[in-house]
N, CA, C and O of each residue as an XYZ file, in Angstrom:
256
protein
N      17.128      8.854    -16.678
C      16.304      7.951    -15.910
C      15.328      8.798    -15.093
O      15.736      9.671    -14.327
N      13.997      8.520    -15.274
C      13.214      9.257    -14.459
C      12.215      8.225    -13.612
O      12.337      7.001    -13.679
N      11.193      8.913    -12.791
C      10.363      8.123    -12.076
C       8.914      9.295    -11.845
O       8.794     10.509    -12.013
N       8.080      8.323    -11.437
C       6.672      8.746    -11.691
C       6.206      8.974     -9.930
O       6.859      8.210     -9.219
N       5.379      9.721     -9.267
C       4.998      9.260     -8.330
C       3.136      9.166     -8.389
O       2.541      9.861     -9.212
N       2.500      8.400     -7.597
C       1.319      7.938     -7.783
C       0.749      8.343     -6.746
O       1.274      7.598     -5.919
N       0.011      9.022     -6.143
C      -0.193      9.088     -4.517
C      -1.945      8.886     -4.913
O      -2.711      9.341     -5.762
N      -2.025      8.016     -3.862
C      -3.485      7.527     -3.740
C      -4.107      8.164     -2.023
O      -3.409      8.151     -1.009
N      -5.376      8.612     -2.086
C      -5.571      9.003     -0.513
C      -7.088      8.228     -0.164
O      -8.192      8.379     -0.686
N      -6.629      7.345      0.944
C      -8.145      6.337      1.054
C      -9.305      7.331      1.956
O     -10.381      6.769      2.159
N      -9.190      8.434      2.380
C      -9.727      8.959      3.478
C     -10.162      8.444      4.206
O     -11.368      8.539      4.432
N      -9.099      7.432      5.097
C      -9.385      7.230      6.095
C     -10.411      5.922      6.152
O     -11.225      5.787      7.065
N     -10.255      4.915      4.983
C     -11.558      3.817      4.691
C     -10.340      2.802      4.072
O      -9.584      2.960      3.114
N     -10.504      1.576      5.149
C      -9.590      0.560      5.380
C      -9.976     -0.584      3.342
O      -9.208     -1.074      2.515
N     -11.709     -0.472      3.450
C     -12.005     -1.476      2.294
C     -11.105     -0.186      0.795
O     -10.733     -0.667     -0.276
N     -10.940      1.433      1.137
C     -10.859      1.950     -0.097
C      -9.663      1.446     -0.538
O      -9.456      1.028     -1.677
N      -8.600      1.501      0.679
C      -6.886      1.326      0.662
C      -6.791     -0.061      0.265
O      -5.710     -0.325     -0.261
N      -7.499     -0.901      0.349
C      -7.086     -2.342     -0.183
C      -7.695     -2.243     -1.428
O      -7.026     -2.818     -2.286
N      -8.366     -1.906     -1.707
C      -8.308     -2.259     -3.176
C      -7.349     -0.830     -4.404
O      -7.076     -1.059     -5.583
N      -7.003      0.634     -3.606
C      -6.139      1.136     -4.111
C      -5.177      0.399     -3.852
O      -4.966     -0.034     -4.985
N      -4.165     -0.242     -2.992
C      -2.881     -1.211     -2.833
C      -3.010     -1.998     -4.075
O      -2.165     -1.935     -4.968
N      -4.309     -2.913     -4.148
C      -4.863     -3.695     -5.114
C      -4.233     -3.267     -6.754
O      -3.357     -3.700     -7.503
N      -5.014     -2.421     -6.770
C      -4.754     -1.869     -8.026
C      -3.019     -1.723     -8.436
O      -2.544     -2.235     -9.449
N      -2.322     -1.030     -7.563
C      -1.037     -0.501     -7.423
C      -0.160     -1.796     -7.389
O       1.032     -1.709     -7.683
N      -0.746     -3.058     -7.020
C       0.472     -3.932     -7.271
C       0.332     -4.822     -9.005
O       1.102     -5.344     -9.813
N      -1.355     -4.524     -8.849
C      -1.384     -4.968    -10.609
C      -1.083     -4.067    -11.323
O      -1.633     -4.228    -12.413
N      -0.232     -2.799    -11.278
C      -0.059     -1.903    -12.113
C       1.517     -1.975    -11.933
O       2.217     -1.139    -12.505
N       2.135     -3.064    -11.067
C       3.213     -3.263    -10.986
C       4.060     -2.190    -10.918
O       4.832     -1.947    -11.846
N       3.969     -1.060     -9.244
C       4.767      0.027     -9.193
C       5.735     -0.340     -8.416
O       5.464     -0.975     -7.397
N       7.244      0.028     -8.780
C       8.179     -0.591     -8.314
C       8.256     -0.545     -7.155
O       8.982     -1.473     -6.797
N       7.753      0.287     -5.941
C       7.844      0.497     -4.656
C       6.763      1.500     -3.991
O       6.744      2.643     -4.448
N       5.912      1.191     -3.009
C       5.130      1.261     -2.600
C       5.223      1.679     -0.915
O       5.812      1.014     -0.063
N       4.408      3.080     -0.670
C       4.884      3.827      0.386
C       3.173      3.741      1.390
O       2.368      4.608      1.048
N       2.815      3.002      2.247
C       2.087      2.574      2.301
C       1.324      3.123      4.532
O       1.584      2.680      5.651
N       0.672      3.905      4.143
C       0.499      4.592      5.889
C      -1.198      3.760      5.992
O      -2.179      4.329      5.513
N      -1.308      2.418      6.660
C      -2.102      1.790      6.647
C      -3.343      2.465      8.000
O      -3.071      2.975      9.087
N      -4.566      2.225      7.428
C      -5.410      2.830      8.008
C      -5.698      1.976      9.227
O      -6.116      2.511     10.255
N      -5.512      0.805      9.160
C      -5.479     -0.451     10.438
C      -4.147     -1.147      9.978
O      -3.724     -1.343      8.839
N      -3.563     -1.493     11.322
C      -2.773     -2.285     11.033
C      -3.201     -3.667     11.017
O      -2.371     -4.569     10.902
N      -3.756     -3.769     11.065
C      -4.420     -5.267     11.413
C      -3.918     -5.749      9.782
O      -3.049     -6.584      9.530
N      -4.756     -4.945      8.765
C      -4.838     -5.192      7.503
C      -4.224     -5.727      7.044
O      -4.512     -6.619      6.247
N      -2.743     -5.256      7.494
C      -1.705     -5.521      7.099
C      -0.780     -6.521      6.679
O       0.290     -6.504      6.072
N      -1.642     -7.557      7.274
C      -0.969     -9.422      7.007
C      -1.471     -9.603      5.270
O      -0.807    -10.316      4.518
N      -2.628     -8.910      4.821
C      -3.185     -9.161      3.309
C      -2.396     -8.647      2.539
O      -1.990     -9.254      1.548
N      -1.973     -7.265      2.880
C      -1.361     -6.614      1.990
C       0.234     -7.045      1.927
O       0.972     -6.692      1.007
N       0.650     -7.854      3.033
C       2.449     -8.146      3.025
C       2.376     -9.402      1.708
O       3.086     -9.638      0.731
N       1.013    -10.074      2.334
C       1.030    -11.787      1.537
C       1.113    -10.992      0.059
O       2.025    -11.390     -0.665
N       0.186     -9.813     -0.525
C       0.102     -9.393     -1.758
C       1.467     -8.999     -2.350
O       1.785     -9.140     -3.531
N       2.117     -8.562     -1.514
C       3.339     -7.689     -2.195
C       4.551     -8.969     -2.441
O       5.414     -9.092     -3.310
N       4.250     -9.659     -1.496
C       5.241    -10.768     -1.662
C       5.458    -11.671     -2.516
O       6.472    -12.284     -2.852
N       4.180    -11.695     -2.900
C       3.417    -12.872     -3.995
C       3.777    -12.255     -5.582
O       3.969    -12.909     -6.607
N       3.794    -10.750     -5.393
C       4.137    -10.334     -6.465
C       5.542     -9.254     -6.711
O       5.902     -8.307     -7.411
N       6.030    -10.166     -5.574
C       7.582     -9.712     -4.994
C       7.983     -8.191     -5.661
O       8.757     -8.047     -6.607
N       7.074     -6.782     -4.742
C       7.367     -5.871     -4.686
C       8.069     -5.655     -3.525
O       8.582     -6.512     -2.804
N       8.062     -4.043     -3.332
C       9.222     -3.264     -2.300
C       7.763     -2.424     -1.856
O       6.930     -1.887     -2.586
N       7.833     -2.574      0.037
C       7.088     -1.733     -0.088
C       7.330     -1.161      1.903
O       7.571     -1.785      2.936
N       7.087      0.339      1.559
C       7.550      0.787      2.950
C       6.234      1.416      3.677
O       5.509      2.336      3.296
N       6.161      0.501      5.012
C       4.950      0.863      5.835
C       5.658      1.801      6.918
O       6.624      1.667      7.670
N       4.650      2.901      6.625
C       4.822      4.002      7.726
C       4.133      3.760      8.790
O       3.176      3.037      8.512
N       4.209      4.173     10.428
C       3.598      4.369     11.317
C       2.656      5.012     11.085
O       2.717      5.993     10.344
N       1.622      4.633     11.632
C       0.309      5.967     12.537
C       0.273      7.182     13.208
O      -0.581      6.804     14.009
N       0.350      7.586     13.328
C      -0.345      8.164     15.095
C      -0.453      7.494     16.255
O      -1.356      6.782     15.814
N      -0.337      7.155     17.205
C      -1.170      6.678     18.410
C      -2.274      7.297     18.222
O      -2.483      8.444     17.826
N      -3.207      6.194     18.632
C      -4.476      7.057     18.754
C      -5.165      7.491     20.143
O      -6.182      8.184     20.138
């Protein structure tokens, strides 16, 4: 049994990370490690993962 890892990097650009997330839940990856550039965002991307009932772990920030 093996596993793949995917690492996507938005530099720091809230529109890049939603549509990499985007991509990553239509590519149906079993679990998703997710250090959001706003949290704000974050209500789109829960409704997405839910809808397409993935696993997905949001890391903290920084304080800024």
């Amino acid at each position: 049994m093996g596993y793949s890892v995917v690492m996507q990097d938005s530099q720091n650009d809230q529109s890049r990370q939603n549509q990499q997330v985007s991509q990553l839940i239509a590519d149906k990856c079993d679990l998703l490690v997710i250090e959001p550039v706003m949290v704000s965002a974050l209500e789109n991307v829960i409704g997405q993962l839910k809808q397409a009932q993935l696993t997905a772990v949001i890391v903290d920030r920084q304080p800024d």
